[in-house]
Backbone as XML, in Angstrom:
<?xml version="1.0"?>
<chain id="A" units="angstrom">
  <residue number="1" name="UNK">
    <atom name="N" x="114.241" y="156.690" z="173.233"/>
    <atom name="CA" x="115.376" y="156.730" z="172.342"/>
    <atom name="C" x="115.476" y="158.143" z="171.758"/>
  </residue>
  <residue number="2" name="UNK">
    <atom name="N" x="116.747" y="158.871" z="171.984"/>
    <atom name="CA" x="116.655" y="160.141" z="171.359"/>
    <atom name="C" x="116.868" y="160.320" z="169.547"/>
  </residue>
  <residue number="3" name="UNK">
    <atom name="N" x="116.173" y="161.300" z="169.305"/>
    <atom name="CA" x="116.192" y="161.579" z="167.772"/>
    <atom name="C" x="117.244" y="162.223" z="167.472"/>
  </residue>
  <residue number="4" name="UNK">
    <atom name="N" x="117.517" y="161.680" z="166.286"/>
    <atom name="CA" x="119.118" y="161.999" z="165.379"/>
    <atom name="C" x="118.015" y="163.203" z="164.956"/>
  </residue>
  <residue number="5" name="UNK">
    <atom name="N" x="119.418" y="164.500" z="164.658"/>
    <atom name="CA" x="119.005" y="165.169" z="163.851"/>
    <atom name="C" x="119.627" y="165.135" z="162.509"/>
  </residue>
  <residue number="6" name="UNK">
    <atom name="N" x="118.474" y="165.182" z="161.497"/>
    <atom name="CA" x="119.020" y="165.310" z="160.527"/>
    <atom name="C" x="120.366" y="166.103" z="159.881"/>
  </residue>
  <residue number="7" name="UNK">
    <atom name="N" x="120.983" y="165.407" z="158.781"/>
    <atom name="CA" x="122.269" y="166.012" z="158.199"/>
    <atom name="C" x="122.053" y="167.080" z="157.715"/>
  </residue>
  <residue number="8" name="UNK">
    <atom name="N" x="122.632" y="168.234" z="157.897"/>
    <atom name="CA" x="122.779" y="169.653" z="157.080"/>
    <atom name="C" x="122.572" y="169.376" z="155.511"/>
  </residue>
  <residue number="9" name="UNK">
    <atom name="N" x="123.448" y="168.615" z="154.822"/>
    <atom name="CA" x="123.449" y="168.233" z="153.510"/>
    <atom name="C" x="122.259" y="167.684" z="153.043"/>
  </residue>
  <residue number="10" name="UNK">
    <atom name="N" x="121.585" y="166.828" z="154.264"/>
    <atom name="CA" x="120.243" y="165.890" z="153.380"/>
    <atom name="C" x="119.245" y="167.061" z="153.534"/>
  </residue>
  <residue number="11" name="UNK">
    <atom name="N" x="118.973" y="167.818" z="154.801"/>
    <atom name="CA" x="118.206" y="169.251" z="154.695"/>
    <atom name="C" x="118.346" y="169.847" z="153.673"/>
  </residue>
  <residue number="12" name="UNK">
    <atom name="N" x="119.181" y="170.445" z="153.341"/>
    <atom name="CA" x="119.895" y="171.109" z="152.265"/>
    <atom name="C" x="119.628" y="170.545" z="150.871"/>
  </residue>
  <residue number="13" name="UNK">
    <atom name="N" x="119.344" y="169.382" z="150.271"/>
    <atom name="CA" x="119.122" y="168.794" z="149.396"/>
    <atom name="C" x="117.156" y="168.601" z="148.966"/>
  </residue>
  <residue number="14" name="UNK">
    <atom name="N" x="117.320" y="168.365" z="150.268"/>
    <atom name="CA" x="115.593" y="168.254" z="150.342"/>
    <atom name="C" x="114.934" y="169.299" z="150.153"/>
  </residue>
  <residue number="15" name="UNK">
    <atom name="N" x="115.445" y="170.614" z="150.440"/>
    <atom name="CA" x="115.506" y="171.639" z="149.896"/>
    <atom name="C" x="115.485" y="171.985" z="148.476"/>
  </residue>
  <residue number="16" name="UNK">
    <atom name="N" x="116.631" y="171.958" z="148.342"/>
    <atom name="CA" x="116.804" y="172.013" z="146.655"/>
    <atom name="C" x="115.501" y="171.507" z="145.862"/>
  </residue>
  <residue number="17" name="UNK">
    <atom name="N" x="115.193" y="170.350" z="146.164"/>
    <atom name="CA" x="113.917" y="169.286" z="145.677"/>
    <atom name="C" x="112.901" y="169.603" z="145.686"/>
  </residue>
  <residue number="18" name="UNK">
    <atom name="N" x="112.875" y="170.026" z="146.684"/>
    <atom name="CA" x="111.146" y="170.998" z="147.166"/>
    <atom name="C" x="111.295" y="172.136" z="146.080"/>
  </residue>
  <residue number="19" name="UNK">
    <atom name="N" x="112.398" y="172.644" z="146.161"/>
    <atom name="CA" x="111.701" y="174.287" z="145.333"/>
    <atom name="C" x="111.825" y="173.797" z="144.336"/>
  </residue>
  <residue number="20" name="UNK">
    <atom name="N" x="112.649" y="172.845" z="143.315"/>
    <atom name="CA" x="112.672" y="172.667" z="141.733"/>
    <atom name="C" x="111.407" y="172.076" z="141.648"/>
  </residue>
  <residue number="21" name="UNK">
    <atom name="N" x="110.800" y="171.229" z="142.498"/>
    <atom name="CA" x="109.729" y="170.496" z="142.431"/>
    <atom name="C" x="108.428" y="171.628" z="142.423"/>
  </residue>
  <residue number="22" name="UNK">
    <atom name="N" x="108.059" y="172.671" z="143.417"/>
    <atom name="CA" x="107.737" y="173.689" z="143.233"/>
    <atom name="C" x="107.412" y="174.381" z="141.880"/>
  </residue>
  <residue number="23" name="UNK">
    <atom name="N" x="108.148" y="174.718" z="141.491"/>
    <atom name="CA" x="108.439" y="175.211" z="140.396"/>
    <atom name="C" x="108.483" y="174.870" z="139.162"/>
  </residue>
  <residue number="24" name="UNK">
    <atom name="N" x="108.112" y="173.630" z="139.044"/>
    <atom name="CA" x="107.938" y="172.593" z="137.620"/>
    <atom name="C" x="106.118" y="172.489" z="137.894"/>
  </residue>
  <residue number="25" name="UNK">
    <atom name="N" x="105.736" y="172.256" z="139.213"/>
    <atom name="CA" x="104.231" y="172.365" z="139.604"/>
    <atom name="C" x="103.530" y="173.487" z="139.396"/>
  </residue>
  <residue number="26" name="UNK">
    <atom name="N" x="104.224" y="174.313" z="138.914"/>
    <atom name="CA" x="103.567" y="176.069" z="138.935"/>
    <atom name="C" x="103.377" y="176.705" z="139.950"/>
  </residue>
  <residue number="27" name="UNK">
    <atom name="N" x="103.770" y="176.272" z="141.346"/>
    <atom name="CA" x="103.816" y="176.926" z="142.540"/>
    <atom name="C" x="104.660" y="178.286" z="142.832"/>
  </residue>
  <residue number="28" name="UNK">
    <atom name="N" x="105.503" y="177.951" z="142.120"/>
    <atom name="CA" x="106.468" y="178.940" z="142.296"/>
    <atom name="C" x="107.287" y="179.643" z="141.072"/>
  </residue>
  <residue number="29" name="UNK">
    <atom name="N" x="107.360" y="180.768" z="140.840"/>
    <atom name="CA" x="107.515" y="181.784" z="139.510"/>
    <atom name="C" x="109.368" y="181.619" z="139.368"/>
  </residue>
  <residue number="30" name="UNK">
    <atom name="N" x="109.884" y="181.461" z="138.288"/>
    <atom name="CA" x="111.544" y="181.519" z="137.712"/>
    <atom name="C" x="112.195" y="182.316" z="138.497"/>
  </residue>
  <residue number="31" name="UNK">
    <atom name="N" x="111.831" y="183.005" z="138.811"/>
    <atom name="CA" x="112.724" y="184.331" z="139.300"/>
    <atom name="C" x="112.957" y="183.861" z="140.824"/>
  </residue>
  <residue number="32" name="UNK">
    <atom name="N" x="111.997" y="183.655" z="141.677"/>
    <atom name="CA" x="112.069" y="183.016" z="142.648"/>
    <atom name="C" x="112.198" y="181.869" z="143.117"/>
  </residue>
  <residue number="33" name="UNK">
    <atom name="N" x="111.922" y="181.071" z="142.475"/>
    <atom name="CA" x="112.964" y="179.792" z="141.891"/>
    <atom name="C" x="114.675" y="179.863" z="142.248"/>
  </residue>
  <residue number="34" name="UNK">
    <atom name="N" x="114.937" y="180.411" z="141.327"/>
    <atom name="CA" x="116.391" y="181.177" z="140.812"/>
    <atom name="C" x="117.313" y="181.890" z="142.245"/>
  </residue>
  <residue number="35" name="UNK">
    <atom name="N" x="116.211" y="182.507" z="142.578"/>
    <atom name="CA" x="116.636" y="183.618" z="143.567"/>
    <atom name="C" x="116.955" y="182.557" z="144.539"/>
  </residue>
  <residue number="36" name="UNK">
    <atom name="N" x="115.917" y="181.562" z="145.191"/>
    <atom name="CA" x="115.871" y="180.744" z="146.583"/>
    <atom name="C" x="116.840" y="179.469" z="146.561"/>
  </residue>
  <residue number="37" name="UNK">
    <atom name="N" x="117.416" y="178.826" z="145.013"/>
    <atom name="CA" x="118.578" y="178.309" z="145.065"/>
    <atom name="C" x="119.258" y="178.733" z="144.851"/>
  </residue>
  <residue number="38" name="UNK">
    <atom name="N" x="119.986" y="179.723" z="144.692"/>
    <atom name="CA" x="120.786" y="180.047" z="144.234"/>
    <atom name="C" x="121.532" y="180.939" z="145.370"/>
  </residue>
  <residue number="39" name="UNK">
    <atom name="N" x="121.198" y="181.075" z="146.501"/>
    <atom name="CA" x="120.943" y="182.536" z="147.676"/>
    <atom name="C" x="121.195" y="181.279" z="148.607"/>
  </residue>
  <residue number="40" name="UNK">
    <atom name="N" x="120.946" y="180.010" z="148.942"/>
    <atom name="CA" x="120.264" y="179.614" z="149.948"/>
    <atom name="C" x="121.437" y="178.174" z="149.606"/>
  </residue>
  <residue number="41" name="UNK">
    <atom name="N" x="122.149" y="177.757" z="149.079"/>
    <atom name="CA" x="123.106" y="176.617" z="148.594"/>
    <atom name="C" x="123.904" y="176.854" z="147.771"/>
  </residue>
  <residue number="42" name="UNK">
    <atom name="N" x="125.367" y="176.159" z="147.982"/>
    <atom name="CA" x="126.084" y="175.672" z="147.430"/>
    <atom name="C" x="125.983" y="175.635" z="145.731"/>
  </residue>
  <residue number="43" name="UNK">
    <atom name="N" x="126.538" y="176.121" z="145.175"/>
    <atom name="CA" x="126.268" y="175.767" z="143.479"/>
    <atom name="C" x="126.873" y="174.114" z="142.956"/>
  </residue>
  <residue number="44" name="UNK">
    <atom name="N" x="127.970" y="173.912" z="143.770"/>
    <atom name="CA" x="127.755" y="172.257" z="143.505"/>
    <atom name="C" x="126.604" y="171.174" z="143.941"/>
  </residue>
  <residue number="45" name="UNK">
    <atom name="N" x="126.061" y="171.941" z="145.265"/>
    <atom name="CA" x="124.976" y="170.909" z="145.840"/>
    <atom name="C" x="124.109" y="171.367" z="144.924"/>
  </residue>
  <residue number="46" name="UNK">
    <atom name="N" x="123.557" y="172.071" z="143.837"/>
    <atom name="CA" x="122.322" y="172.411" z="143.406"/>
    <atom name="C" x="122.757" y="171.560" z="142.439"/>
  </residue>
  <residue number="47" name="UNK">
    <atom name="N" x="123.832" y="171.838" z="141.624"/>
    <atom name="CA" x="124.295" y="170.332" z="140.472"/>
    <atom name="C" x="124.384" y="169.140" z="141.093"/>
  </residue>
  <residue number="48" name="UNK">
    <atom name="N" x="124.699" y="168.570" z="142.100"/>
    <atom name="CA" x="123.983" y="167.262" z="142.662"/>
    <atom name="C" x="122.590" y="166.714" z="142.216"/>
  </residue>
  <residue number="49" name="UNK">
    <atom name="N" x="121.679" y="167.393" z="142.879"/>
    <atom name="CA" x="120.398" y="167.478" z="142.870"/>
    <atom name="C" x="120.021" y="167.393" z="141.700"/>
  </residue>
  <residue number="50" name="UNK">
    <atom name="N" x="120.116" y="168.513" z="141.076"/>
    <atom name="CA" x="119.216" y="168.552" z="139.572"/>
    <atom name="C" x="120.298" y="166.992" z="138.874"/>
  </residue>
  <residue number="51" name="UNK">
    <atom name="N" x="121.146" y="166.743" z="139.005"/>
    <atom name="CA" x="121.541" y="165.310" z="138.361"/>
    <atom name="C" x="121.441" y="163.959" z="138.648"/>
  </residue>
  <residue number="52" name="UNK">
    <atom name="N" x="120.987" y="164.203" z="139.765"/>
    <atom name="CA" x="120.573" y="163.146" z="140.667"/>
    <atom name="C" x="119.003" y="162.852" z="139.979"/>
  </residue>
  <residue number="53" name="UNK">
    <atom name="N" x="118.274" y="164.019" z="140.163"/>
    <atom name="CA" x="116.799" y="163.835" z="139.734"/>
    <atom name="C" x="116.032" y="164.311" z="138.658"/>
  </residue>
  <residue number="54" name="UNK">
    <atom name="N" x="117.292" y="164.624" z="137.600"/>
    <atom name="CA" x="117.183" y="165.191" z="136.121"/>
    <atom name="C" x="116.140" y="164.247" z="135.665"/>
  </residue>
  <residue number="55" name="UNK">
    <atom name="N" x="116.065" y="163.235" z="135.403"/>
    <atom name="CA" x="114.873" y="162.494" z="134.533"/>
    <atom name="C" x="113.555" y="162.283" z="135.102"/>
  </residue>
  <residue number="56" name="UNK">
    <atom name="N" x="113.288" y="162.925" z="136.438"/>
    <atom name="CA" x="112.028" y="163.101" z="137.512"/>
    <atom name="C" x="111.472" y="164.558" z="136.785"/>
  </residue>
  <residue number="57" name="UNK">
    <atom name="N" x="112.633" y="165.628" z="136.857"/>
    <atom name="CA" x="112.111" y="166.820" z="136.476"/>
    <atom name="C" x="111.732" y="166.863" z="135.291"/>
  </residue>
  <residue number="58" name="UNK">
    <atom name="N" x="112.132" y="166.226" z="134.386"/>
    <atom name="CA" x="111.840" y="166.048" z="132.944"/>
    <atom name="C" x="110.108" y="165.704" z="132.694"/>
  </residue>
  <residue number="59" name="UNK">
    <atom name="N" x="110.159" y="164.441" z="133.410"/>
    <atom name="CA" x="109.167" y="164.126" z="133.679"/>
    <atom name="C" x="108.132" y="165.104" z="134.131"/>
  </residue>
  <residue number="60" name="UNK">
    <atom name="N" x="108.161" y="165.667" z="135.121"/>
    <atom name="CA" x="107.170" y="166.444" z="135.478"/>
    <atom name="C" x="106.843" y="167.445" z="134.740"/>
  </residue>
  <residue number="61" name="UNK">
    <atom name="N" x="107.829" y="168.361" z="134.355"/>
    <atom name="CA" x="107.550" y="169.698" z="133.702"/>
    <atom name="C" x="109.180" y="170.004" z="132.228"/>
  </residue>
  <residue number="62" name="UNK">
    <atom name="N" x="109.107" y="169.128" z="131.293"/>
    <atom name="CA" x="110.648" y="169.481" z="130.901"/>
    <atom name="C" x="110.712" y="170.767" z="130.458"/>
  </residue>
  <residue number="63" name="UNK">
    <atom name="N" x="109.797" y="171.315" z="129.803"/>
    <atom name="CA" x="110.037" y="172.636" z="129.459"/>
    <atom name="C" x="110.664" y="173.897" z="130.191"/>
  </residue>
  <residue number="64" name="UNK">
    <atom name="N" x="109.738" y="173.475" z="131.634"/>
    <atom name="CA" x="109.826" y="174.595" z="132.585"/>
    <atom name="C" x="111.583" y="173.952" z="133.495"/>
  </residue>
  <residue number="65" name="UNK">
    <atom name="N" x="112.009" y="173.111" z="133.176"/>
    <atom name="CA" x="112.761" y="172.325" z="134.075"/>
    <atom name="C" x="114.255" y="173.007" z="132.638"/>
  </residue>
  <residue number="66" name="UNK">
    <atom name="N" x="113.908" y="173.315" z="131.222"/>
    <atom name="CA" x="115.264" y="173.569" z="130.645"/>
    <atom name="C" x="114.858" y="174.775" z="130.933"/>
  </residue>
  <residue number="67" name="UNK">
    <atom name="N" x="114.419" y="176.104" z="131.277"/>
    <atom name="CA" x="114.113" y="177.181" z="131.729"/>
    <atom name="C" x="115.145" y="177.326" z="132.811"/>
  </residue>
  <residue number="68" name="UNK">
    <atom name="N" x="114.588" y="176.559" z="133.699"/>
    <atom name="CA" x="115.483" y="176.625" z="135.295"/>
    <atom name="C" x="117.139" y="176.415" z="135.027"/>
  </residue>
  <residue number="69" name="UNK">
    <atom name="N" x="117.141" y="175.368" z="134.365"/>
    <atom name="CA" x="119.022" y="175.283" z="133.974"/>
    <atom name="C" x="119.556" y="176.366" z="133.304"/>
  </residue>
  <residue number="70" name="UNK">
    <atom name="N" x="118.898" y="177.124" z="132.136"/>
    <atom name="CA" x="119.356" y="178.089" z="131.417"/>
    <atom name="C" x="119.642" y="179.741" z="132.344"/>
  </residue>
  <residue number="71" name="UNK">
    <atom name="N" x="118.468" y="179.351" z="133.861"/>
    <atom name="CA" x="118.764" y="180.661" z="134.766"/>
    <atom name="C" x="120.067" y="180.135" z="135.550"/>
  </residue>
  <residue number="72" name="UNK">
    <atom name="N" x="120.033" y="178.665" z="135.697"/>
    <atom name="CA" x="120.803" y="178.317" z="136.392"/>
    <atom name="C" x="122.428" y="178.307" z="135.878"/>
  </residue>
  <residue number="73" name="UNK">
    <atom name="N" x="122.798" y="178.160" z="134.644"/>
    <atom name="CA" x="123.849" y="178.254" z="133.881"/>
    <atom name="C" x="124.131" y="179.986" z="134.172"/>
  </residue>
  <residue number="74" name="UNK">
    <atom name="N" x="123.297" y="180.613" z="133.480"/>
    <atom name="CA" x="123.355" y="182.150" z="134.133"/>
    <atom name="C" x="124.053" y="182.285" z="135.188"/>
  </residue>
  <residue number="75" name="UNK">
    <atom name="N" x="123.581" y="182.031" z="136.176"/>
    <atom name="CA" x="123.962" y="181.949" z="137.752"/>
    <atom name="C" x="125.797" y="181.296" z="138.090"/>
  </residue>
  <residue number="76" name="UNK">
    <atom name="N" x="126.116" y="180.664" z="136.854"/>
    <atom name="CA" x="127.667" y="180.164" z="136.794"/>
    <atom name="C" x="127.221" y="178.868" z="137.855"/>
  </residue>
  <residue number="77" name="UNK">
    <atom name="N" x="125.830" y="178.218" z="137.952"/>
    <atom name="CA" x="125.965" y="176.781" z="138.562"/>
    <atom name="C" x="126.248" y="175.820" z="137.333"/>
  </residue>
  <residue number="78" name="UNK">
    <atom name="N" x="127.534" y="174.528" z="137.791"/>
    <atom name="CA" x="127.486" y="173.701" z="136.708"/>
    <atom name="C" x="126.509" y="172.628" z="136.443"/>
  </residue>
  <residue number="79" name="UNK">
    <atom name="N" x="126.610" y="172.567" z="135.446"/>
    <atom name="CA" x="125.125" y="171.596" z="135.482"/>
    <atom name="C" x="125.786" y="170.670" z="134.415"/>
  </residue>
</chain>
């Protein structure tokens, strides 16, 4: 049976997830954070995401997670 390839959008999202997730873990520094969504997607698909999984990120890291929105507001993404 041949394999579907995945949707551009769900890549693209899973994406998004990985680096905010990243980056609430301490893996990865604001700036580059910032830089790799922001360079690399859609500014509505990044407001998807972070609203979709706003009370996950909270959870994990909220401090570092209102950090990321305040670069991200910067950036003219709506949030």
């Amino acid at each position: 049976m041949p394999r579907r390839m995945p949707r551009p959008e769900d890549v693209s999202r899973d994406h998004i997830d990985a680096t905010v997730m990243g980056f609430l873990n301490g893996e990865r520094d604001l700036e580059w954070t910032e830089v790799s969504l922001v360079t690399l997607h859609p500014r509505e698909e990044i407001r998807i995401v972070l609203g979709e999984n706003a009370e996950r990120y909270r959870a994990v890291g909220k401090k570092r997670f209102q950090e990321l929105l305040a670069r991200l507001k910067a950036q003219r993404v709506p949030l």
